[in-house]
C-alpha positions as CSV (number, residue, x, y, z in Angstrom):
1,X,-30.1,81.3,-18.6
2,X,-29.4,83.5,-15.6
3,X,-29.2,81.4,-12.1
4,X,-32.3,82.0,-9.9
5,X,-30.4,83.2,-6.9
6,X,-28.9,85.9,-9.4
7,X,-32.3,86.7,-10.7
8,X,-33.6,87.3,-6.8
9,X,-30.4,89.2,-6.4
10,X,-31.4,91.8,-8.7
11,X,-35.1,91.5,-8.0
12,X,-34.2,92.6,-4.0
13,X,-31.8,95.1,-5.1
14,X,-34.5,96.4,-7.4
15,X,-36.8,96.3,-5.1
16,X,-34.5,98.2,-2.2
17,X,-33.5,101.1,-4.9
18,X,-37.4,101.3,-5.0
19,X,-38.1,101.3,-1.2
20,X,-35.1,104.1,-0.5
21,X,-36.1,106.1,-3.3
22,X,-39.5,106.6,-1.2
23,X,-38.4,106.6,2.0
24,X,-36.1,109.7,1.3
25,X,-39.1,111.4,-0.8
26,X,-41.3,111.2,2.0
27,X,-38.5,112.8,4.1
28,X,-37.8,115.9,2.1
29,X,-42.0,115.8,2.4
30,X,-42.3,115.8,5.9
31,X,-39.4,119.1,6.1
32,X,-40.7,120.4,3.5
33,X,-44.6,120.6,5.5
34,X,-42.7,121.1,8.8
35,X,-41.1,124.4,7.2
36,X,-44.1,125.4,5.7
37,X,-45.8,125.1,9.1
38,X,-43.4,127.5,10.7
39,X,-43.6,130.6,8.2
């Protein structure tokens, strides 16, 4: 049996990997369109 705290622990974790993942793709998206813009 894994403790419920543990188990939230991992969910949030989980769920922060998730949430940074896209926050820095949307980054390099933004950039990459402001670079584009100024060819």
């Amino acid at each position: 049996m894994i403790p419920a705290c543990d188990g939230l622990a991992k969910l949030m974790q989980h769920i922060t990997a998730k949430i940074m993942i896209n926050v820095i793709g949307d980054i390099f998206l933004i950039i990459f369109i402001l670079l584009w813009k100024q060819i």
